[in-house]
C-alpha positions in Angstrom: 116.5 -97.6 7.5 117.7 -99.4 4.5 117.1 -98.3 0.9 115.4 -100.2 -1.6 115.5 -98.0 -4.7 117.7 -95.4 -6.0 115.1 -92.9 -5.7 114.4 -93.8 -2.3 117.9 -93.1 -1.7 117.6 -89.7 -3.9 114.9 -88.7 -1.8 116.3 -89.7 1.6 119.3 -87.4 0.4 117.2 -84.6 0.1 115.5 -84.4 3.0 119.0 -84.5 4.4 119.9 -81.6 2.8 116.7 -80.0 3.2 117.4 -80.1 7.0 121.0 -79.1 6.5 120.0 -76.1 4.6 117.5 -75.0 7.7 119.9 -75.6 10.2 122.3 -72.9 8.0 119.4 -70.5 8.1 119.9 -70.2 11.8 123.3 -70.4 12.1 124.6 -67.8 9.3 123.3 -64.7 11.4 125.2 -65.4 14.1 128.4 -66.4 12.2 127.9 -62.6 10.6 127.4 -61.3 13.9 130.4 -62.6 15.4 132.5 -61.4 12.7 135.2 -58.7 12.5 135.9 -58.5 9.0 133.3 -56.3 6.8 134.3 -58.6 3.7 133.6 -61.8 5.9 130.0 -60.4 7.5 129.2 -59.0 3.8 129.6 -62.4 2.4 127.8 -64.6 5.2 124.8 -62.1 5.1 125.0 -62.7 1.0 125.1 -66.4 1.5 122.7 -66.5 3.9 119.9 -65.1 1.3 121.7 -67.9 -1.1 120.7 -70.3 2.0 117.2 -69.2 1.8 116.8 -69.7 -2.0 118.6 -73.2 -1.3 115.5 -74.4 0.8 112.8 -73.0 -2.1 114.5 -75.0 -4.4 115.0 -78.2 -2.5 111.4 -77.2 -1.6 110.6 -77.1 -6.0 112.5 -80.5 -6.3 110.2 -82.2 -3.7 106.9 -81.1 -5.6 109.1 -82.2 -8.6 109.9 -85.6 -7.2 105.9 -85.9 -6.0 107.1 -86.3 -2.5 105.9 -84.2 0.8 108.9 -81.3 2.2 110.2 -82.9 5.2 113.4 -83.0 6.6 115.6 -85.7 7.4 117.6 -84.9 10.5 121.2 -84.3 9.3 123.9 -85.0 12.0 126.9 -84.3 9.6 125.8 -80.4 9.2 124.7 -80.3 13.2 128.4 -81.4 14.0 130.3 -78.9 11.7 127.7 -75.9 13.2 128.5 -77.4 16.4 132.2 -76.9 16.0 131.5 -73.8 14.4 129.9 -72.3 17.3 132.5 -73.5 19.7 135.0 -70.9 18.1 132.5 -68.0 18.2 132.0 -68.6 22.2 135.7 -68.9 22.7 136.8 -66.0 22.1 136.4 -61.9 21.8 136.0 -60.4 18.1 139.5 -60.2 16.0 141.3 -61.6 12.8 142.3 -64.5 14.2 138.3 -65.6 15.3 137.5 -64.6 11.6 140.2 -67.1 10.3 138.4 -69.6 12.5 135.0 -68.8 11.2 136.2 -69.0 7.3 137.4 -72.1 8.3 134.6 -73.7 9.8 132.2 -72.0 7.2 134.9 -73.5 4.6 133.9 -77.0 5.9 130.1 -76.2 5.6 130.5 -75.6 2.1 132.5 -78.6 1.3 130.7 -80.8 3.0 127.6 -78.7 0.8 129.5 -79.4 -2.4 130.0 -83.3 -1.9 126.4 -83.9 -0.7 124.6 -81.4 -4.1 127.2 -83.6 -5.9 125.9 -86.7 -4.7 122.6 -86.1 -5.2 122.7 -84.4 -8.6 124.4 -87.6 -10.0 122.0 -89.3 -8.2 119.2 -87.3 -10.3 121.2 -87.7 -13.6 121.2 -91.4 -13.2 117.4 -91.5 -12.5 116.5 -89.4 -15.4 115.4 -86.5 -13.1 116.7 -84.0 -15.3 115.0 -80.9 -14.1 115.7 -81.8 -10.9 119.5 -82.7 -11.7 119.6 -79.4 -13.2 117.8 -77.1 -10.3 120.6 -79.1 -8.0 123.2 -77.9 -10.3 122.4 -74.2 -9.6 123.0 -74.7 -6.0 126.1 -76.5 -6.1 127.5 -73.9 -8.3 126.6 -71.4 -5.7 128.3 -73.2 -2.9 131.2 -73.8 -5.1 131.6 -69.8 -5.8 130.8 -69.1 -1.9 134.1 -71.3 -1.2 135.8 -69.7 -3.8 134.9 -65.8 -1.8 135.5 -67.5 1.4 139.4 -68.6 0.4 139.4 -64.8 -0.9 139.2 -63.3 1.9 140.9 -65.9 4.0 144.1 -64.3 2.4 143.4 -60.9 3.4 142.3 -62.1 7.2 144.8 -64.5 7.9 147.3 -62.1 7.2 145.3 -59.9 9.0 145.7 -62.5 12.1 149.3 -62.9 11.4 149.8 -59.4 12.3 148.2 -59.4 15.6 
């Protein structure tokens, strides 16, 4: 599909995101489940009702934008829950499976931050203030959701070290 507008493009983004965002809903749980640490299941359960407010507002911005919620299949976020999932099957619960789940739910989150990035300077440059603005909110929640995850990263990986 090519893209003839900027806002074409804005809203082809969102839908991407829209999809990424569901795909998280499902995959959280079991990222919580599979974990060891209580700080690491505490703050994937946390995010995970972050997730869900993440597809209401994505959700908000497509009544915003006058455009019908529908998602955009997004490979990028299929791959990295993919990989993800590949570490929870390999192996039995302990510190160093955690360090492997921070890590892969590290990679979520960037990715996260670089596409709500994208798109909210897409949304500046249009004009679509409100919209730049409800973006803003989410990417300031994935930003602080790395910030825990590299928190207790420090703790688990010594944690790992040890065993």
């Amino acid at each position: 599909m090519s893209t003839e507008s900027l806002k074409e493009l804005l809203i082809d983004e969102i839908k991407d995101l829209y999809h990424a965002e569901k795909q998280l809903v499902k995959a959280l749980p079991k990222m919580a489940k599979a974990a060891q640490d209580e700080n690491l299941k505490a703050g994937l359960t946390a995010h995970l009702e972050e997730t869900k407010e993440h597809v209401a507002r994505l959700e908000e911005i497509f009544k915003l934008l006058d455009e019908p919620a529908k998602a955009k299949v997004c490979p990028a976020m299929k791959g990295l829950i993919e990989e993800g999932s590949e570490a929870l099957e390999e192996k039995e619960k302990s510190a160093v499976r955690d360090a492997q789940i921070i890590g892969s739910a590290q990679r979520i989150e960037h990715y996260e931050i670089a596409a709500y990035g994208t798109v909210r300077a897409l949304a500046r440059t249009l004009g679509e203030n409100e919209v730049a603005k409800i973006l803003q909110t989410t990417l300031d929640e994935e930003g602080a959701a790395d910030k825990k995850l590299t928190a207790v990263a420090a703790v688990v990986n010594k944690t790992a070290l040890a065993e």
